[in-house]
N, C-alpha and C positions, 0 to 999 in steps of 0.2 A: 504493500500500500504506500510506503512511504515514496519509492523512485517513482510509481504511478503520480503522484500529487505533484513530487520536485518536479517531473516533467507537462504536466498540466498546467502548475500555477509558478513554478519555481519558489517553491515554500514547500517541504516534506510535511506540514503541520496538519491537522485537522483529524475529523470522522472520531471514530474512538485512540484512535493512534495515544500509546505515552508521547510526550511534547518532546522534541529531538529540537537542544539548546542548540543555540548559536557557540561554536564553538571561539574561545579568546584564549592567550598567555594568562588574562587576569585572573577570570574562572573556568579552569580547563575542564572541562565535562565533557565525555560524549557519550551514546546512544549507544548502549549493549543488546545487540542483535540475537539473542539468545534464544530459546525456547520460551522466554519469559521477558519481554522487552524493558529494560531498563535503563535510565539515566545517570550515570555515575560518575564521583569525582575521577579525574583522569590520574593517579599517581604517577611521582617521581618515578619512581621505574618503569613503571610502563611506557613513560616516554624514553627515556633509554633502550630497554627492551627494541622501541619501534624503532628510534634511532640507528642504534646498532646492527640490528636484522640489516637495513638497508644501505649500509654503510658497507657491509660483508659481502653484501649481492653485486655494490658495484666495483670493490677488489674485486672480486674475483672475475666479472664481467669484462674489468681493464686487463687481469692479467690473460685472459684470452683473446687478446686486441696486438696485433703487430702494430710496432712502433716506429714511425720514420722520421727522419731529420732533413 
């Protein structure tokens, strides 16, 4: 329901939907997709966590990348 609405209205909000915050640095929250939909603070790690993952993907990405000068 939610990508249904983001692409209707560009707002994921409404109908019964839990309320999917505007995501900020100030209050990090976002929308837990789960079996049970929920809004939750976004922790310190989890931002690393995400960081990292992506961080790993692109090493390894460059190191399969020939290099020229």
């Amino acid at each position: 329901n939610y990508w249904t609405l983001f692409a209707k209205t560009g707002d994921p909000n409404g109908g019964d939907n839990v309320q999917w915050p505007r995501f900020s640095a100030e209050t990090p929250i976002w929308l837990n997709l789960n079996h049970t939909v929920t809004a939750e603070q976004v922790t310190r790690q989890a931002q690393y966590d995400i960081f990292n993952e992506r961080t790993e993907a692109l090493v390894a990405e460059m190191k399969g990348m020939k290099v020229t000068s």
